[in-house]
C-alpha positions in Angstrom: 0.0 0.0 0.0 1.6 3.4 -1.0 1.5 5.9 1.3 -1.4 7.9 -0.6 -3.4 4.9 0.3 -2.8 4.5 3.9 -3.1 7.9 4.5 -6.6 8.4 2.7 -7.7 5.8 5.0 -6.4 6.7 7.8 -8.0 9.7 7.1 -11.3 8.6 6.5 -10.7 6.2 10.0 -10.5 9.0 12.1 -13.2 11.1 10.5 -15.5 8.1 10.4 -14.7 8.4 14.4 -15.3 12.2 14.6 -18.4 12.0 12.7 -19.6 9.0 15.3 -18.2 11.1 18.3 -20.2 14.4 17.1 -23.6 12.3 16.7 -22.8 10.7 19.8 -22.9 13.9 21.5 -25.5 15.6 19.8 -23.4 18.5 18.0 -25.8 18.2 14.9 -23.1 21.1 13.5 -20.1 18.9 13.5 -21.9 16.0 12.0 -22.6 17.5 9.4 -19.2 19.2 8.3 -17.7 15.4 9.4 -20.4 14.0 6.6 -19.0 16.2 4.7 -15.5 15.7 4.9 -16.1 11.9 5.0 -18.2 12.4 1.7 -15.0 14.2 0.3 -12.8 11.7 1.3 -15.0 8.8 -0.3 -15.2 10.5 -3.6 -11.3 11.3 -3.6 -10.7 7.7 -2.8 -13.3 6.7 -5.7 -11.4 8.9 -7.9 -8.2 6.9 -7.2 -9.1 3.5 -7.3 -8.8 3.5 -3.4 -11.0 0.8 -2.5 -12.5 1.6 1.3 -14.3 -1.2 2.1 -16.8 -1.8 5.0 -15.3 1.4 6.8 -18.8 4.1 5.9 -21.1 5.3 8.6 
């Protein structure tokens, strides 16, 4: 894996987590710019071949 790779999904890890930790907490604001980003991050990864896997919320 080059390091492209493992740092979009590493990226999309921790976002995944943010986005979990915002809902958790009821910050509807930060969910949403985390869907966003993690919505980015998909679409980047989709763009590169970058296959994520089981990892979306």
């Amino acid at each position: 894996m080059d390091a492209f790779t493992a740092g979009l999904l590493q990226r999309i890890r921790t976002t995944e987590s943010d986005l979990t930790r915002a809902r958790e907490t009821g910050d509807d604001f930060l969910a949403d710019v985390e869907q966003g980003e993690l919505d980015d991050l998909h679409r980047l990864a989709a763009e590169h071949g970058v296959e994520v896997g089981a990892t979306a919320v």
